[in-house]
C-alpha positions in Angstrom: -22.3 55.0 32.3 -21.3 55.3 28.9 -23.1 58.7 28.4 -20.8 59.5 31.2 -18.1 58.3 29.1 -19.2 59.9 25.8 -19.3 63.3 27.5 -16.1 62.9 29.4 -14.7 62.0 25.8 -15.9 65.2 24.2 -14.4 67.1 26.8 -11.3 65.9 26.1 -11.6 66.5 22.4 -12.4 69.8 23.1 -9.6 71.2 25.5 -7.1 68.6 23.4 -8.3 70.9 19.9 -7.9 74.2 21.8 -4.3 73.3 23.2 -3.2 72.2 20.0 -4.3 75.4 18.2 -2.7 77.8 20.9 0.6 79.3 20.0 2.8 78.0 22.8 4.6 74.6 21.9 3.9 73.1 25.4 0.7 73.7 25.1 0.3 71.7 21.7 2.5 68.9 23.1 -0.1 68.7 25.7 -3.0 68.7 23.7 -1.8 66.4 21.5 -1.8 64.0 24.7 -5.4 65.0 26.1 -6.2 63.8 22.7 -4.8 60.6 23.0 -6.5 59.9 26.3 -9.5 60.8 24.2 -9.3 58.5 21.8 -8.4 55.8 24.7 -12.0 56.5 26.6 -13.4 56.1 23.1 -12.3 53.2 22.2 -12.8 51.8 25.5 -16.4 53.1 25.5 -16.6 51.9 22.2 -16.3 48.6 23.1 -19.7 48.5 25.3 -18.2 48.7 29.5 -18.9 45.2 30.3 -18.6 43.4 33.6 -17.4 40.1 33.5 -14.8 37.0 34.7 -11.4 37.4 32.9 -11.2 35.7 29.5 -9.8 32.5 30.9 -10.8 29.0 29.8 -11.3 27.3 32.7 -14.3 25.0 31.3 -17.3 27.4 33.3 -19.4 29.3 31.1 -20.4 32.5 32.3 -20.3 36.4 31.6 -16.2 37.1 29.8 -15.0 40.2 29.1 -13.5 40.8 25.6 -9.7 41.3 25.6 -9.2 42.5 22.6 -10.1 46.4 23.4 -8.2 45.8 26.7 -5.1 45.1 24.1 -5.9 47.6 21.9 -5.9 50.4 24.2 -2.4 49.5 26.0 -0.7 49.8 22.8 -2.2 52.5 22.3 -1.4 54.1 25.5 2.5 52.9 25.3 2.6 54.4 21.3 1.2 57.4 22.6 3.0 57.8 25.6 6.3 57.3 22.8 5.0 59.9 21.3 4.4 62.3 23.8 8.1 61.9 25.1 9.5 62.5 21.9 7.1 66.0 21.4 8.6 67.1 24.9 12.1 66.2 24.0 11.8 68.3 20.3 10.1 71.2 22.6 12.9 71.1 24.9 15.9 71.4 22.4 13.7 73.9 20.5 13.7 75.8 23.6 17.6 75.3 24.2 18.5 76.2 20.8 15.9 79.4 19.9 15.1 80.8 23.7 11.6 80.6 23.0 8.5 78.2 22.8 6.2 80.4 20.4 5.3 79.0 17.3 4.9 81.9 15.4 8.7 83.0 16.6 9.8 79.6 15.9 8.4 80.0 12.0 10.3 82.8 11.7 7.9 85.4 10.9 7.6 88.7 12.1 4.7 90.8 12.6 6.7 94.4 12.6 
């Protein structure tokens, strides 16, 4: 499962990098996100998938799961869902303001 994981992970590095180097803003934006869920698959594939009772102390001893990646990866999925929103709002008054989502336009360079 976790060279399942580890591929899936790649993959998601891979299209996040080629979004992110495209010229359209929209597409960056997005591949800034498929990023994130990238780093969220690692770190949860980091953490060894474990099956297991919740982490409660009930006085049984068994199999727990460790919370602590759980944790990590929410915040990280609300921080980066913060962020995400705040890309698409900059895209969309770029958009308003200049008429166009290409970066290169947006710079200010022409190539004539």
């Amino acid at each position: 499962m976790e060279v399942w994981m580890s591929i899936t992970v790649g993959v998601l590095f891979t299209i996040g990098t080629y979004l992110i180097l495209t010229r359209s803003l929209l597409r960056i934006v997005l591949g800034t996100s498929l990023l994130s869920h990238g780093v969220h698959l690692l770190l949860l594939t980091m953490s060894r998938l474990k099956s297991g009772a919740a982490p409660l102390l009930d006085g049984h001893s068994g199999t727990y799961t460790d919370p602590l990646p759980q944790a990590l990866i929410l915040t990280s999925i609300v921080i980066s869902f913060g962020v995400t929103s705040l890309f698409f709002v900059l895209a969309y008054r770029a958009y308003q303001e200049l008429g166009t989502d290409d970066m290169e336009e947006l710079k200010g360079r022409d190539d004539e």
